[in-house]
C-alpha positions as CSV (number, residue, x, y, z in Angstrom):
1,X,-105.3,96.7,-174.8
2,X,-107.8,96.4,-177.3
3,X,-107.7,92.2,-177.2
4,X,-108.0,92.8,-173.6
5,X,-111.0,94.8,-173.2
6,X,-112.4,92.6,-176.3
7,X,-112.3,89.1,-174.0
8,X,-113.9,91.6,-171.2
9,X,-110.8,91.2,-169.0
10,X,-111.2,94.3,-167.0
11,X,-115.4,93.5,-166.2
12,X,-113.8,90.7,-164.8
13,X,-111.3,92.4,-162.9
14,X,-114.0,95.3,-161.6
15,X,-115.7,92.3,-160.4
16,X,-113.0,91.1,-158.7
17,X,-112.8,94.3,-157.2
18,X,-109.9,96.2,-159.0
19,X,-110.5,100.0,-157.7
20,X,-112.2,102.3,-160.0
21,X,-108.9,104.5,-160.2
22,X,-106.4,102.0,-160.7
23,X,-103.6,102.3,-163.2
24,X,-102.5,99.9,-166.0
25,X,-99.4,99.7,-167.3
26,X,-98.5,98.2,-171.1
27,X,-95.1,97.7,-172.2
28,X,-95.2,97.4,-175.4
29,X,-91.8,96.3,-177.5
30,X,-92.9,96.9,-181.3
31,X,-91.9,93.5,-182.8
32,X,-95.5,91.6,-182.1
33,X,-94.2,88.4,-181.2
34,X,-96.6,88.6,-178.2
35,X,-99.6,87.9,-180.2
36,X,-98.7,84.7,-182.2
37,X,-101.9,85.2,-184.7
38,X,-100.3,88.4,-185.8
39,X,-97.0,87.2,-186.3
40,X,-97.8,84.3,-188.4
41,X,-100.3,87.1,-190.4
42,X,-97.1,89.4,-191.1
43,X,-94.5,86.6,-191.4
44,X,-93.1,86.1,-195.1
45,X,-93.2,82.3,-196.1
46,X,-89.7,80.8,-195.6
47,X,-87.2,79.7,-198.2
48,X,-87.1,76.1,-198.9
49,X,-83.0,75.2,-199.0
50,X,-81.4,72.0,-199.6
51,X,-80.0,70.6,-196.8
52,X,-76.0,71.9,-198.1
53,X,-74.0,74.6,-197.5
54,X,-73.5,75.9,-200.9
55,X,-77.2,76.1,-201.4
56,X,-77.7,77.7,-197.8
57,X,-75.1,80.7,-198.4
58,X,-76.5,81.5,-202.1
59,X,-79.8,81.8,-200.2
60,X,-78.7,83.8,-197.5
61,X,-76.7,86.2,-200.1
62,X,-73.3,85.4,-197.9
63,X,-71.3,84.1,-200.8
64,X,-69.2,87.3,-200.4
65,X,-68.6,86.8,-196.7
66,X,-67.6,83.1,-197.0
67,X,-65.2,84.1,-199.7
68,X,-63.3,86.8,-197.6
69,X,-63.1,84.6,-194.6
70,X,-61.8,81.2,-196.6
């Protein structure tokens, strides 16, 4: 909401003639993935892996879990 009101987009939609007592509705999901800048803000910087799957698992901590399944 804030972004919103920040790029003025309810002026605009006053001027387009929203009525004064309409209702807006956010749905908001907790992960921020709607606002790109923020995710890429919070994002931790990847792991570089060699392309093989040794390398991959030991990364991934699923040495354990490729065991029990072989």
């Amino acid at each position: 909401m804030a972004k919103l009101v920040g790029e003025g987009y309810f002026e605009r939609e006053a001027e387009a003639g929203m009525p004064d007592d309409a209702s807006v509705v956010c749905i908001l999901t907790g992960h921020g993935l709607k606002d790109p800048d923020r995710a890429i803000a919070t994002a931790e910087e990847p792991a570089v892996v060699e392309p093989e799957t040794e390398k991959v698992v030991e990364v991934l901590g699923l040495r354990e879990v490729v065991e029990a399944v072989a």
